[in-house]
N, C-alpha and C positions, 0 to 999 in steps of 0.2 A: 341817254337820259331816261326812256322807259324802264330801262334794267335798274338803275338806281331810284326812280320811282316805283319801282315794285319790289325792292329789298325796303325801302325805307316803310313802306303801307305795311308790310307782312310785321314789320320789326315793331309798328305802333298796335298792331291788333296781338298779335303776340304778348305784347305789355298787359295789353287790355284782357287779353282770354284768363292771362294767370292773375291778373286783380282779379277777375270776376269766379276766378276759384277760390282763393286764396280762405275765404272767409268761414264757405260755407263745408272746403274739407278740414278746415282745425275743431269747427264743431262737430262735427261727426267723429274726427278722431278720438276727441274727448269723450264723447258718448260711448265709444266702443261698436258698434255699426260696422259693419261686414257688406261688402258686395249681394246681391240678391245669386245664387246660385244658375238661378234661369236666365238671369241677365248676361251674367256672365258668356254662356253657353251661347245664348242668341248671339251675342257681340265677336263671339268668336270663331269665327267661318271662313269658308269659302263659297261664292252665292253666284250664279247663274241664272237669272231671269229673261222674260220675254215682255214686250213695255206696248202701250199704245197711249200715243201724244198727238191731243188735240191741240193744234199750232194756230196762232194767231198774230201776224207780222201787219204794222202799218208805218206809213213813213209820211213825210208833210213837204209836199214842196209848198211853191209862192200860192197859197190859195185855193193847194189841191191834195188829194191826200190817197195812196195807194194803198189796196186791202191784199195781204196772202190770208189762205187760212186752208186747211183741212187735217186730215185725220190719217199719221204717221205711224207706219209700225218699226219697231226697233227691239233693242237687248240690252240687258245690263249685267256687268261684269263685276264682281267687287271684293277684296278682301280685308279682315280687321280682326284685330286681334282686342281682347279687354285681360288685365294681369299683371304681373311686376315684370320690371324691367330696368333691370342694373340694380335693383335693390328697393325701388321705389313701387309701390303697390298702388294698382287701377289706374296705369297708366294704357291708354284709347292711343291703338295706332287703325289709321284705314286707307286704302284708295278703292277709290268707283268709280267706273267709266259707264257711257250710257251713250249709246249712238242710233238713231232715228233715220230715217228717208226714203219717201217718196213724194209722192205728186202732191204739190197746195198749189191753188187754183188762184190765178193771178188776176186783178180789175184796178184799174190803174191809168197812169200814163210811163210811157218811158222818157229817158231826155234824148232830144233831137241830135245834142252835139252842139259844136260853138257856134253863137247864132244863131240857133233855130229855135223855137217854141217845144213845148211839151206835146208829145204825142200819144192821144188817147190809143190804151191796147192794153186787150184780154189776151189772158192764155195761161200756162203751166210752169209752174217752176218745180225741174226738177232736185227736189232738195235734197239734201244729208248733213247731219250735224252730229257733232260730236264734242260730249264733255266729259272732262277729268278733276277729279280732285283728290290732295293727298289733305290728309285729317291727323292730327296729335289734340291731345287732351289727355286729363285724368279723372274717371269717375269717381261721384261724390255720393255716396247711399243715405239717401234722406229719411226714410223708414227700412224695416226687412225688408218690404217688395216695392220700392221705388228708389229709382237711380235716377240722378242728374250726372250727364257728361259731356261738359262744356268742354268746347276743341277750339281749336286755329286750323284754317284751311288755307290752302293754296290750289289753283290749278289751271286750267287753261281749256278753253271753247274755240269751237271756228264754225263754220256755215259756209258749204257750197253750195251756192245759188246759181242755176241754170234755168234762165227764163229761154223759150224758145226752143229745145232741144240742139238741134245739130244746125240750123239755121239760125240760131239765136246767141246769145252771149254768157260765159258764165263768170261769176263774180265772186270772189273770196271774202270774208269775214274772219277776223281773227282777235282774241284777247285772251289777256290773263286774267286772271282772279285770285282774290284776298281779301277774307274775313273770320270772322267769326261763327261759330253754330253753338248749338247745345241740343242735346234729345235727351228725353222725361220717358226710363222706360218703367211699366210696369208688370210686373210677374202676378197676372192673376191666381198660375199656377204652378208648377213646379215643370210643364212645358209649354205653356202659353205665357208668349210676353208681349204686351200692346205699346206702342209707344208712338211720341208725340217730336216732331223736331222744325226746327228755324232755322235760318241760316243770313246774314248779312255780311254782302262782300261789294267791294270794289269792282268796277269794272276798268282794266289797265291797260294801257298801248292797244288799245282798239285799233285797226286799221282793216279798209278794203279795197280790193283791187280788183279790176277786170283788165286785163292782158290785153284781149281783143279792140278794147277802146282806149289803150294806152294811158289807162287811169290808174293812179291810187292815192288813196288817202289818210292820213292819221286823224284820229279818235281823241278826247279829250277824254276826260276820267268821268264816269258816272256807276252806276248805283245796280245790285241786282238784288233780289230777293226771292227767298224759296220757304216756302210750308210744305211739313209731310206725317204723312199717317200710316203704322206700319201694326202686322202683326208677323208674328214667328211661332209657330208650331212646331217643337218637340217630336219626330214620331221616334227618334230610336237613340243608340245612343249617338252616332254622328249624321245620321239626318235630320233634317229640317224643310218643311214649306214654307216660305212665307208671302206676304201680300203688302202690296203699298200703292198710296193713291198723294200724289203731291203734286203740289201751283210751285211755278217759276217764272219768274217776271221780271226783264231786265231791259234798259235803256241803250243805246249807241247815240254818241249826241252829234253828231254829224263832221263832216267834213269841210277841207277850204275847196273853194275851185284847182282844178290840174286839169291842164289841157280842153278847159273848156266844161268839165263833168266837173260833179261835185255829187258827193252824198248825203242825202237831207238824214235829219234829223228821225231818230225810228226807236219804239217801243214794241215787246215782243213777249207774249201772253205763250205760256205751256202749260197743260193740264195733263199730264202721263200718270198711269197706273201700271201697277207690276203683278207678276204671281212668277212664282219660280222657285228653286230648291237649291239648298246649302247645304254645306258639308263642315261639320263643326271638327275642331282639334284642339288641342294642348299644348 
């Protein structure tokens, strides 16, 4: 049943990505409007970064409610292509992976187990998390130096949660994803290009599990959302720097009881920044 709710989400945002092209690449075509050259370039890489992700995890039991948070280093991987493809011109192919972890500092309670009350306890979770997404769309050039390139994405998150170290328990997190994006880039110059991008996606077949408490549980569908700010710099002909600073903000709506455990309901704040270098082609 998740596999067919996550073909069915993909197939209705898909609908929705090419309505919300449709309109605005027929006028352009009409106009005669060209890709920005810089855009192009920037969009066309291969990209190696270094990321730091300010983390903020809280969850709600009966009346009570658990704080994670601090300040993750990680990396980002990614490659995308902007150009024709099969005949068809500024067609956006991408994937980007982006994987974070260490230590976010735990204040909270944990659950007792069947029967028991909530038990107040600090301490460290040690985390790692990793997300993918694969990207198609077709860019649409709104003037010489700005492009809109509205996508359909698909991709899948997970989170190891390790409260306690080696005396403690760890717990999996896992889902898919499917929505929609678009990025607004603009070519100040003929190697600088600043750009602006959104993303709204599904959250699918959520589920968590901890091994060690003989727990797991499915997820109901909810909601993610992400803003981002990027530049790219031009130095040659296939290098490039760039930088990015983007919010990601996504829901898990909880769990039923198993085995006595359950997983409350949780909202989960990211503020990562990038700098790194790409390698453009043709």
């Amino acid at each position: 049943m998740t596999r067919v709710w996550f073909i069915f989400w993909f197939i209705v945002v898909g609908m929705f990505g090419l309505a919300l092209v449709a309109t605005p690449l027929a006028c352009a075509e009409a106009s005669g409007l060209n890709l920005n050259p810089a855009v192009v370039a920037a969009e066309t890489r291969v990209s190696l970064g270094v990321t730091v992700a300010g983390t903020q995890y809280s969850e709600s039991f009966d009346g009570t409610s658990d704080q994670e948070s601090g300040v993750l280093p990680g990396f980002s991987v990614g490659v995308s292509r902007l150009g024709s493809l099969l005949g068809v011109s500024g067609i956006y192919t991408g994937v980007v992976y982006n994987f974070s972890g260490g230590a976010l500092a735990y204040h909270g309670y944990i659950q007792g187990g069947p029967g028991q009350n909530l038990l107040p306890f600090d301490g460290t979770d040690h985390a790692r998390f990793n997300t993918m997404e694969v990207r198609l769309g077709r860019a649409v050039p709104l003037t010489a130096s700005v492009d809109l390139i509205p996508y359909v994405t698909a991709g899948y998150q997970n989170w190891y949660r390790n409260i306690g170290g080696a005396g403690g328990y760890g717990e999996f997190y896992r889902a898919a994803l499917a929505g929609v994006g678009a990025k607004l880039d603009f070519a100040v110059s003929d190697r600088l290009v600043l750009s602006i991008g959104a993303e709204g996606l599904a959250v699918i077949g959520g589920r968590a599990s901890a091994p060690a408490l003989s727990f797991a549980g499915d997820f109901g569908t909810s909601g993610e959302e992400a803003v981002h700010l990027g530049a790219d710099w031009q130095l040659g002909n296939a290098l490039h720097l760039f930088a990015g600073l983007g919010v990601r903000h996504f829901n898990y709506s909880g769990s039923g009881l198993s085995d006595g455990y359950y997983e409350p309901p949780s909202n989960t704040l990211v503020v990562r920044s990038e700098v790194g270098v790409a390698f453009g082609f043709r």
